[in-house]
C-alpha positions in Angstrom: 112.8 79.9 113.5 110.2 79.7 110.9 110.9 78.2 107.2 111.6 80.5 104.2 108.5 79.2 103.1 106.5 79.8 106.5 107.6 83.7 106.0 106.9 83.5 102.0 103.5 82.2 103.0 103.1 85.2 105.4 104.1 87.7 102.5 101.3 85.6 100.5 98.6 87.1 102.6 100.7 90.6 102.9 100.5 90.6 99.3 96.9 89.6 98.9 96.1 92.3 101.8 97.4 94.8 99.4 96.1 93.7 96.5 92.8 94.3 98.0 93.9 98.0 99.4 95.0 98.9 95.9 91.5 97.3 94.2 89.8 99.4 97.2 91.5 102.7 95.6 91.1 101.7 92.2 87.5 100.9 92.6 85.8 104.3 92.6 87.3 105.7 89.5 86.1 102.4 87.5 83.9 104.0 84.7 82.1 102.5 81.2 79.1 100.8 80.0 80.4 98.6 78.2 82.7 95.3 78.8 85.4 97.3 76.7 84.5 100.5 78.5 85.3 99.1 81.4 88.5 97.2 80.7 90.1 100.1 78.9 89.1 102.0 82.3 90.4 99.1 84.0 94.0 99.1 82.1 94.5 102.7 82.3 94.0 103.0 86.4 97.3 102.1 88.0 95.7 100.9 91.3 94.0 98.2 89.5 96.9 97.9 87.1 99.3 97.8 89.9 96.8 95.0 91.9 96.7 92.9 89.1 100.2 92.8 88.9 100.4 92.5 92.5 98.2 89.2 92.5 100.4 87.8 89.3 103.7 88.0 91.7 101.8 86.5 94.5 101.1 83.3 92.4 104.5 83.1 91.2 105.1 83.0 95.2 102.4 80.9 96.5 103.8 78.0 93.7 107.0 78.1 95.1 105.3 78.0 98.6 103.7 75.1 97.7 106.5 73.3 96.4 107.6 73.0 100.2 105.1 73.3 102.7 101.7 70.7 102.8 98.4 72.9 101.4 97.0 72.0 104.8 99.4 74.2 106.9 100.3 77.0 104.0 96.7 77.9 103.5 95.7 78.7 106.7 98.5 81.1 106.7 96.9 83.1 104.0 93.7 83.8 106.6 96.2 86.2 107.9 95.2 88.6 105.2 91.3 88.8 106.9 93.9 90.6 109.8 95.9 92.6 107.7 93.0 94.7 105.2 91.2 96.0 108.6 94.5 97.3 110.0 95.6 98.7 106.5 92.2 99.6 105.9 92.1 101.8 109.4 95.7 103.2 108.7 95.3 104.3 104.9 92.0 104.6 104.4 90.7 105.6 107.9 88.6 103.1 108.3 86.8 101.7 111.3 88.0 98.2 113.3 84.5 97.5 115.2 85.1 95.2 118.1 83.7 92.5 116.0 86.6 92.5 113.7 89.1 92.8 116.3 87.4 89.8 118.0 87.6 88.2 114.7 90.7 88.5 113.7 92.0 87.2 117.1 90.2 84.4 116.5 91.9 83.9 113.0 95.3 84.5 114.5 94.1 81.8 117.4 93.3 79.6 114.3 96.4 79.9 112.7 98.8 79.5 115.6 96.8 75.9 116.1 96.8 75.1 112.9 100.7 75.9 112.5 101.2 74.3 115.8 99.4 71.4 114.6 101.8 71.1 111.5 105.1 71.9 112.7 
């Protein structure tokens, strides 16, 4: 059974995944000229708002993640999230997965499970 902080990794790259969706819906309405412009547009969008909070708690997570496991076997968990933004991407924001992806991310997965393997 994996460690608490195996699974807290995981959620890590969960986390960063939708950090990236919420940016990705944020993005568009981004407006201003100016640096203050755009970081009062920035403050009053609640997908970026809500993303930047969203990172914040991921620190506080990946610390305690680090605390426990090596960087050399947490870290490569964290490649998970170059999975989990095509698959959120194609559910929520209907989004193609070209085969080149899917052949990618198998090969991150593949990566992974070596490099945990390799660790454990």
């Amino acid at each position: 059974m994996p460690s608490t902080a195996v699974i807290l990794a995981i959620l890590t790259a969960f986390s960063m995944a939708g950090g990236q969706m919420l940016f990705k819906l944020g993005a568009a309405s981004v407006q201003g000229n100016s640096t203050l412009e755009l970081l009062v547009s920035f403050v009053r969008n609640p997908f970026l708002v809500g993303a930047a909070f969203l990172y914040a708690l991921t620190i506080v997570v990946w610390v305690f993640v680090l605390r426990i496991l090596p960087l050399s076997l947490a870290y490569p968990l964290t490649a998970l999230s170059y999975v989990i933004v095509p698959v959120l991407s194609y559910l929520f924001l209907q989004e193609k997965i070209s085969w080149q992806t899917a052949v990618g991310a198998a090969l991150i997965i593949a990566g992974v499970i070596v490099t945990h393997a390799r660790g454990a």
